[in-house]
N, C-alpha and C positions, 0 to 999 in steps of 0.2 A: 515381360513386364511393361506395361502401360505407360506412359509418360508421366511422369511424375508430377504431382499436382500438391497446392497447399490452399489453405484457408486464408482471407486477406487477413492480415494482420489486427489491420483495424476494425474491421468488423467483427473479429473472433474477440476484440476487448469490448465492443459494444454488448454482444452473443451472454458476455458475462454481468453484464449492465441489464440485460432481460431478466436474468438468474435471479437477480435482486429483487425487482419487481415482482416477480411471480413470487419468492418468499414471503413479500409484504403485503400481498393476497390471499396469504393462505387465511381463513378463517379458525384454523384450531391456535395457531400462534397468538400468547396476550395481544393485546392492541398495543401497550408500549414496543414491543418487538417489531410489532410492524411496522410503527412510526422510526423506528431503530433504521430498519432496512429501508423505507423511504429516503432518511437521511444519509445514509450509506451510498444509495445512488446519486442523491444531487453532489457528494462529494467527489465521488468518480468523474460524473462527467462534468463538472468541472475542469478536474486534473485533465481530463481525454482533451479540454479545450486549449489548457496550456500545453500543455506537452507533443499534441499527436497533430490539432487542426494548423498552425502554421507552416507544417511539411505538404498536409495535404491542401493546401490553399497554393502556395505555392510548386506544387505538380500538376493543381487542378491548372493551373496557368497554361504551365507548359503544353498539358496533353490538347489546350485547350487551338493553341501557337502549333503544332505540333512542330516544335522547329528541333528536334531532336531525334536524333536517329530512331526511327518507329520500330524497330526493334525490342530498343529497350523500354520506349515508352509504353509499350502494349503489354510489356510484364506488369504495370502497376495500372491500368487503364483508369479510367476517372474515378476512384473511387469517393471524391468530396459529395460528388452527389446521390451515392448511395447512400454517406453516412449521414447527408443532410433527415434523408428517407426516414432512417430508421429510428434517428431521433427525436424527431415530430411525434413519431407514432409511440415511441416510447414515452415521452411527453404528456401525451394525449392519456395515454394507461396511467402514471403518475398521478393527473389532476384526477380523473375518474376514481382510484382508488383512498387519494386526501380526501375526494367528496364523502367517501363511503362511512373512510374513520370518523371524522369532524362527529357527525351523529351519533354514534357509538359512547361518547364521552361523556355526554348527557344522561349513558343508564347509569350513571355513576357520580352526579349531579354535579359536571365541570362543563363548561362552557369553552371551548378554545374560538375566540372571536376570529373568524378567518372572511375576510371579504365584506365585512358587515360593518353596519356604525354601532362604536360603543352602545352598549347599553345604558340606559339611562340610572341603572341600581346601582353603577359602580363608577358614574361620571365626575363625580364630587372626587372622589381616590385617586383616580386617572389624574384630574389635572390638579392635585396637589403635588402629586407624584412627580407631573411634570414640571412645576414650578419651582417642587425643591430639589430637585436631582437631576432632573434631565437636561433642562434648561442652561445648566453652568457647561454643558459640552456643543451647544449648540452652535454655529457660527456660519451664518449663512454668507455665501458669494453671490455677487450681481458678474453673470457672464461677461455682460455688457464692460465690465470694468474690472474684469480680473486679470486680463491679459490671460497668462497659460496656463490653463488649470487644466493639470495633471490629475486623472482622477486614481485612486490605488486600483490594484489587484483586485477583483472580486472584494473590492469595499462597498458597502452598501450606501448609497445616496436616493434623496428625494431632490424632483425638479420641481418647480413652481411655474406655473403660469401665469404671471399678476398682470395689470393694466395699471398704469397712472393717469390719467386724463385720454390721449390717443394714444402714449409711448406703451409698449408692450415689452416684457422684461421676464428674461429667465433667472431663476433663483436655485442656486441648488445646496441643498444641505445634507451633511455624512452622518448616516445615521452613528452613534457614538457605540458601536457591538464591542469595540476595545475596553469601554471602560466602564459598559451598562451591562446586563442580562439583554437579549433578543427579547426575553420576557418577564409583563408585570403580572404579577399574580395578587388575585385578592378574595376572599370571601365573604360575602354575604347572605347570611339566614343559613350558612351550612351548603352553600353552593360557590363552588370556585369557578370564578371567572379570570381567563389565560387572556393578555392582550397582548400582540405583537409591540414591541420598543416603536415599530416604522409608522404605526397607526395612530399610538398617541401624537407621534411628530404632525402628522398630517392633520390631526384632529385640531392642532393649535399652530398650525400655519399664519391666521391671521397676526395672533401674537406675535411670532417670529418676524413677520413683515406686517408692520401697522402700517396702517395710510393708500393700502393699494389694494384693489381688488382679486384676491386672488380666483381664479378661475378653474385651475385645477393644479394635482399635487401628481406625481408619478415617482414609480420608483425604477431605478436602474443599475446595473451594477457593467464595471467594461473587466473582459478576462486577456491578461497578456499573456504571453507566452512565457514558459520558463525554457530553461537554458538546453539550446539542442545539440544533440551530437547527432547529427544524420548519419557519420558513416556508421555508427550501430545496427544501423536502419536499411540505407541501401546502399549498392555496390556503384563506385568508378564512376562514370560521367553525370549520372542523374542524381547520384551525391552532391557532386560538386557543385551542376545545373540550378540544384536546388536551394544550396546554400544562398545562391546571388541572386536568387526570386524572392528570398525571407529579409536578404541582407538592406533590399533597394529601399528607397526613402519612402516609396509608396505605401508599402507593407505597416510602415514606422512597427510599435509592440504590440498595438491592439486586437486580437483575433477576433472579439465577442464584443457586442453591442448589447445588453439584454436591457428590455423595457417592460414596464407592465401594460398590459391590454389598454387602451382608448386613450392614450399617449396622439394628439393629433396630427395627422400626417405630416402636413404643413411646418405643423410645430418640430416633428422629427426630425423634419429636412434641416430644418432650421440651426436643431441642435448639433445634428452628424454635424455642418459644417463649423461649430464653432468649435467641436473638440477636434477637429481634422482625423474621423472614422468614419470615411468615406468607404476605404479597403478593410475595413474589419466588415464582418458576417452581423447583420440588424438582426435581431429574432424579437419576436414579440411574444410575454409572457403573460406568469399571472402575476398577480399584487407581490409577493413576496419573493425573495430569492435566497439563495443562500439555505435551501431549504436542511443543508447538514444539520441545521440549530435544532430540527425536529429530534434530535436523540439527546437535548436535554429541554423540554417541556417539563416544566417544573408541577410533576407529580407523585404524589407519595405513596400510591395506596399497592401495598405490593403484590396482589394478585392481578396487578395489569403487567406483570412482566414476568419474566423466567424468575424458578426460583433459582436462587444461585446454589452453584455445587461445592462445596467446602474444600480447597484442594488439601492432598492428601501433604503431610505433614516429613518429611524423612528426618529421623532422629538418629542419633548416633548414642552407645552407650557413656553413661557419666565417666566423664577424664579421659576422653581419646579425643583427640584431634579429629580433624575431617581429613590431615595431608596423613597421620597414621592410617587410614582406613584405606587412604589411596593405595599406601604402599601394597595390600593384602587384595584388593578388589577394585576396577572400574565401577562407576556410577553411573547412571543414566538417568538424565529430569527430564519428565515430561510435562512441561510446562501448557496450559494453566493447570492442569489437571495434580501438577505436584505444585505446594509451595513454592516460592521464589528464593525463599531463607537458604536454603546450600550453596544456592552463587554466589548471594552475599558473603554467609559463611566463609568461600572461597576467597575471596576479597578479603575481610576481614579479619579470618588467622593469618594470611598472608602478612598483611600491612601492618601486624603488630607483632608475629612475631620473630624473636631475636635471631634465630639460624633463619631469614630470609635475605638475603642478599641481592635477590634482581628482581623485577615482575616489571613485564612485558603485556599490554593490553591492545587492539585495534577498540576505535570510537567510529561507529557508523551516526546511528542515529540512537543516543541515550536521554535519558530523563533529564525532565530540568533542574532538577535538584537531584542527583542521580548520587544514589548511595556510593554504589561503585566506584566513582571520580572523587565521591570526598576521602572515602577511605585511601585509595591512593596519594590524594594531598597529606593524608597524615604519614603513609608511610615513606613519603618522600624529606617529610619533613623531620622526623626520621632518623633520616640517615641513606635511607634503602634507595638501591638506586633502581629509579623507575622511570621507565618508557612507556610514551604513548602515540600512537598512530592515527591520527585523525586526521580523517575523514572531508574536507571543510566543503566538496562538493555534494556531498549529500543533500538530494535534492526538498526543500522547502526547510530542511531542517539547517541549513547553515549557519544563521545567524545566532542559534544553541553553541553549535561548535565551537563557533568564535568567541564567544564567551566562557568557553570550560576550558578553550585554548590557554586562553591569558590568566587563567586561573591556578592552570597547571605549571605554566611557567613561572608565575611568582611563588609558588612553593617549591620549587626547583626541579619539578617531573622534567626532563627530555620529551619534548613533543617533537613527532616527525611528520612534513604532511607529504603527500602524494604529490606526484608530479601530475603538470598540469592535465597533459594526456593518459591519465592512467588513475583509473579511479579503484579504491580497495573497499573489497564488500565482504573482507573475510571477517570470522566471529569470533577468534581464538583469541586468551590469554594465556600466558606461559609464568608460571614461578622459578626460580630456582632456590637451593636451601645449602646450607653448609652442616655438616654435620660431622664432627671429629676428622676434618679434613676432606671429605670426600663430598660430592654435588650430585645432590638429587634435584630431577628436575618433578613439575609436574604441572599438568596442565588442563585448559577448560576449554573445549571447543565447542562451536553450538550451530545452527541451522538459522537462528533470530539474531535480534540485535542483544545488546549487553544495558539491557532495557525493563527495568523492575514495571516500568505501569505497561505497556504493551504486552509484557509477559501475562498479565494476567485477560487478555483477550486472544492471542496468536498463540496458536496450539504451534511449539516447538521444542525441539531433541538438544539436550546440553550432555556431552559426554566428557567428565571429570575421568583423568587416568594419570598415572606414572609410569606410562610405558616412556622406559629412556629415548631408545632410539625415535620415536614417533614424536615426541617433542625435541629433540634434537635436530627433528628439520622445524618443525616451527622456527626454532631460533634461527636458522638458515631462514626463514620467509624474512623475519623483523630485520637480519643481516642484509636481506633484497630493499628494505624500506630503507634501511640505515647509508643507501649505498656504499655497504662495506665491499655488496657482490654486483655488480651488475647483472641487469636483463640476462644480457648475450654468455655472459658466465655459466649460464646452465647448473645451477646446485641440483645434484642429485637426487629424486625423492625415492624413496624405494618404497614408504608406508602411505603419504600427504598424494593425495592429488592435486594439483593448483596452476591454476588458469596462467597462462603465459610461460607455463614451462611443459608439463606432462598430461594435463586436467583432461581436453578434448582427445589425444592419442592413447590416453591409456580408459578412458570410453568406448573409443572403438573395437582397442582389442579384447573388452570385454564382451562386446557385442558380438566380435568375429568366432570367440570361442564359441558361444552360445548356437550361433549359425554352422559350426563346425558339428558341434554334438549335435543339432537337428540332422543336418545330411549322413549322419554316421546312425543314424532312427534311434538315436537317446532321449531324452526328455531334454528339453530345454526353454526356459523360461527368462522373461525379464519383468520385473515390479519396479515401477516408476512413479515415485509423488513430486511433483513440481509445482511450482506458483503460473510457471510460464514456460511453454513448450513453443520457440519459434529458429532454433540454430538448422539452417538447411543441409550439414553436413550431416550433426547427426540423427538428422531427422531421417532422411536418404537409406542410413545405414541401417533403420528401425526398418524400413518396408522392405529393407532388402533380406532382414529376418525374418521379417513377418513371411515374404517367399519360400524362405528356407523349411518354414516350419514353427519357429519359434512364438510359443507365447506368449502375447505380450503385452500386460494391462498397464495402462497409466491413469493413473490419479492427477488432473491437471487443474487446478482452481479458476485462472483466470485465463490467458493468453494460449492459445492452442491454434498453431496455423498444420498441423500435422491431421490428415484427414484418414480416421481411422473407417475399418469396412468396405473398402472398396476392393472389389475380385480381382487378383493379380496385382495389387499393390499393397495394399495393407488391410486382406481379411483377415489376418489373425492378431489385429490392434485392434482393443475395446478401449475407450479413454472415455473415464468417468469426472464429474466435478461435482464435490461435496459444498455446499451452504446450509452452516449451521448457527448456534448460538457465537460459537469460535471461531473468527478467521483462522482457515488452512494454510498455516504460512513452513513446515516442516518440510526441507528436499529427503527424499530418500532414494537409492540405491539397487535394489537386487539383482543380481547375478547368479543364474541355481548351480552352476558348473557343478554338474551332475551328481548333484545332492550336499554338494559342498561350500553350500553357498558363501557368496563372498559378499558383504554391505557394507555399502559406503554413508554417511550422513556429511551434510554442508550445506554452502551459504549458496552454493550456484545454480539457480535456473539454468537452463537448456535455450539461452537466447543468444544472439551475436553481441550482444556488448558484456554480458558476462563471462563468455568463452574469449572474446577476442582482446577486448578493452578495458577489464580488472583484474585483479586480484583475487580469487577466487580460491577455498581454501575447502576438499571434503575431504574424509578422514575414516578410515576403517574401523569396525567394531569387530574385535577380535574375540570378547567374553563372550561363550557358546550361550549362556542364560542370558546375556543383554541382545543378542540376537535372536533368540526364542521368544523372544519379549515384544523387538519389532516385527519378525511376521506375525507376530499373533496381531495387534496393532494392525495391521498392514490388510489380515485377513480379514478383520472384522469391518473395514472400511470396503472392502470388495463385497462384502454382502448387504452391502448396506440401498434398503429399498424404500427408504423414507425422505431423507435425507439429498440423496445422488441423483443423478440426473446422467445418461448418456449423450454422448456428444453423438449426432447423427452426420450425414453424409451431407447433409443440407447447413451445418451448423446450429439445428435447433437444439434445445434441450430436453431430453426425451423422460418423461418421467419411468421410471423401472417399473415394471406392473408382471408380478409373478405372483406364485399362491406361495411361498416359502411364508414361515415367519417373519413378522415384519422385524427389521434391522434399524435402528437407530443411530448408526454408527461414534458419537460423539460422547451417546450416554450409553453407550455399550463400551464404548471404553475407559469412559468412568467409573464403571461397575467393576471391571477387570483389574483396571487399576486397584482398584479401592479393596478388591479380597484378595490382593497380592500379600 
């Protein structure tokens, strides 16, 4: 076997950021879709900004110093200035492909003003608009005299360039997206004209600043970083290395400077140094930012977008309970494609009725008015004694948490949080019941969050059951939160796989059979759906099947440092990645131990912070028809030549191109579903 080799990291999440674009290209897709997936990108690399470029700014340092044992330095070699590379060019296809739609819009008699001066048909609208609405959130700063002006996260501002007699003066104003629309819409004569929120500001600048010249308006926005766990990331000295290149005063939080085009040099310089983003990364854009706002453009007419698919409904017969049903049969939701109404349901008979006695929930990332939490407040309130698990690191979504926190607690729920080092991503609720003495438990595990509006965009697996013993370790995991058991305790799982006790070791020995029955010339196979594919242990273990013999397709959406195809390492791994209408957010499992397959469903990607640094919770399907159900699911995603795209040896994205039937895989399983 060859020396083992992997995809960078970060360029395999950029790899996914291409994906996007090329979706938002395609010419049979409505134009709202396409502006969909536009948006979809600038919200990524966003996040790729907070999240991934402070590590690599800070390594770019280092490799740059090499004052670090060259060893290790030369596993992660420079990559800031490949990903500088690749996002220009990405960039570049972005603006090329808004020029394209912009036009388009007009066979359909709307106007999206982009780069241009108002119109003169809708000028009178604009600046009424502004004067009675917009104008009350206005509140401009003089640099000159603001002392520290902090500017937020990826908030949107305009700068001013004014003059007073000789004195020259920066101005800068926060476009108000907190408490306006991005955009004003209006029509005239039967034609809709869209104007960006940041244009009409620009447009009545003078208003803003009477008495001075101003000379020109620019728009800008600075991206900080969010909260890093490197050792997720990398191993021992260059972890640590790293930490104190991110931590130094110089770095301060800024990573991104973004500007719009003809911002003047001079004046740049000028600006860098009065916000002290000297060490953040300058990029120079176009007029607008924030471009995520592109996936609500206020328009109505419904053949510019997908029709939506009505998800399918699950009903129970009149006067049976949903926890009777449990007793007789497991459930499986296939979310969006089933209603969301059973989980509620779940929630719901739980929190009302009388034989309830416990429920047990984790909060990752829920709604903000999340049915689930209030039904829990009532059942707490009640009487019924309830536990919740939350979450409060969850990243961007924390300050939701803390609000459903203290919500929970004044209606008397038990809120548990995590400890600071150990973040929990598991998706399970647990009920227990009384019932003429005796305790039934039963419970709802799932692949997503515990999240009614994301449910109806993230294609994922919720399996309701009353298998005793399998929620009987659940309570065992809420006992690990409660620290009733400690870490080092070791509970038992004999059903649950989960991260920090048996998750990654009893992966391998699944692996190991499978490689057992290749060397013995049985068939053996592995199917793998993941969000993110980058754990190097069991990554290793994949090519060392793939040697054996074995099988081995993975379905990987985003993050893949696993290089499938290569002769004597990993020829017999194909890894696919689907973009459809529906984010692919479902992990799945298979195992064929020679025809007797075993599946697992859960919350864990296959990366080092989910294997090593949470809570991680997947969980057997044992019903032989809810298992026929996911390979078939499973199958139709492997055929699918529309849709999919193969991961190559270079990292591109390879479009499928066979003479089969073409496969739709998303609405092939909506069809399946739907004549179930």
């Amino acid at each position: 076997m060859p020396s083992v080799k992997y995809f960078d990291r970060d360029i395999s999440w950029l790899s996914f950021n291409e994906r996007l674009l090329i979706e938002a290209s395609k010419e049979t897709l409505p134009l709202l879709e396409r502006f969909n997936f536009l948006a979809i990108y600038s919200s990524n690399l966003d996040e790729f900004y907070r999240v991934r470029i402070p590590a690599l700014m800070a390594l770019h340092k280092l490799y740059k110093k090499k004052s670090v044992n060259n060893q290790v330095i030369s596993t992660h070699s420079d990559v800031l200035e490949k990903v500088k590379e690749i996002i220009d060019a990405q960039l570049n296809s972005f603006g090329t492909e808004i020029r394209r739609l912009i036009p388009q819009l007009k066979l359909h008699n709307i106007t999206l003003i982009y780069a241009e001066p108002i119109p003169q048909q809708i000028q009178a609208a604009v600046s009424h608009y502004f004067f009675s609405e917009v104008l009350a959130f206005i509140q401009p700063i003089d640099l000159n005299k603001a002392g520290n002006f902090f500017p937020e996260n990826n908030q949107l501002y305009i700068v001013a360039i004014s003059r007073n007699n000789q004195q020259s003066d920066l101005t800068v104003v926060k476009i108000p997206t907190k408490q306006l629309s991005r955009f004003f819409s209006v029509t005239v004569g039967g034609h809709q004209y869209i104007c960006f929120l940041d244009d009409i500001i620009k447009a009545n600048m003078r208003t803003i600043l009477p008495g001075v010249t101003v000379d020109g308006s620019f728009s800008f926005k600075v991206t900080r970083d969010a909260e890093l766990n490197l050792e997720e990331i990398y191993e021992g000295d260059i972890a640590d290395k790293i930490e104190k290149q991110i931590t130094k005063r110089d770095y301060g939080y800024a990573t991104r400077l973004l500007f719009e085009s003809g911002f003047p040099k001079e004046t740049v310089e000028e600006f860098v140094n009065k916000l002290e983003f000297e060490k953040a990364i300058h990029t120079e854009g176009g007029p607008y930012h924030n471009l995520k706002d592109l996936s609500s453009i206020p328009i109505s007419i419904p053949t510019l977008k997908n029709t939506p698919w009505k998800p399918k409904l699950m009903m129970l017969e009149e006067g049976f309970s949903l926890f009777e049903k449990l007793l007789q049969s497991d459930l499986l939701i296939h979310t969006p494609y089933y209603s969301y109404d059973m989980v509620l349901r779940f929630f719901n008979e739980a929190s009302i009725d009388p034989k309830t006695t416990e429920i047990y929930t984790t909060m990752y990332r829920v709604a903000n008015d999340s049915s689930i939490l209030n039904a829990l407040v009532s059942a707490a309130i009640n009487g019924k004694k309830v536990t919740v698990l939350v979450e409060l690191k969850a990243r961007f979504d924390e300050a939701n948490n803390v609000k459903w926190s203290k919500k929970l607690k004044a209606a008397g729920v038990k809120v548990l949080y995590t400890e600071t080092q150990l973040k929990v991503h598991a998706k399970v609720a647990l009920v227990k019941k009384n019932k003429s003495g005796d305790t039934f438990y039963f419970g709802l595990l799932a692949t997503g969050n515990l999240n009614e509006i994301t449910a109806r965009i993230y294609t994922d697996h919720i399996l309701m059951t009353s298998h005793t013993e399998m929620l009987q370790e659940i309570e065992s995991v809420f006992s690990v939160f409660d620290k009733k058991v400690k870490l080092h305790d070791k509970p038992v799982f004999n059903h649950l796989l989960v991260a920090q006790f048996n998750l990654r070791d009893r992966f391998i020995e699944l692996i190991e059979r499978e490689i057992t029955a290749a060397k013995k010339g049985l068939e053996a196979r592995i199917i793998i759906k993941l969000n993110n594919l980058e754990e190097k242990v069991l990554i290793k273990k994949l090519y060392q099947a793939s040697n054996a013999g074995v099988k081995i397709d993975l379905i990987v959406r985003s993050i893949c440092t696993l290089i499938p195809g290569v002769v004597g390492m990993s020829e017999n791994i194909t890894v696919r990645r689907i973009v459809d209408r529906y984010l692919e957010h479902g992990r799945i499992f298979v195992f064929y131990n020679t025809g007797e397959s075993e599946i697992y469903l859960g919350s864990a990607d296959w990366m080092k912070r989910n294997i090593y640094k949470r809570i991680e919770v997947c969980f057997p399907v044992y019903d032989q028809v809810l298992k026929q159900e996911i390979m078939a699911l499973l199958e139709i995603q492997l055929k699918d030549n529309v849709q999919a795209v193969h991961l190559d040896t270079s990292l591109r994205n390879v479009p499928i191109e066979n003479d089969d039937e073409k496969v739709q895989s998303q609405q092939s399983i909506y069809h399946y579903l739907m004549s179930k």
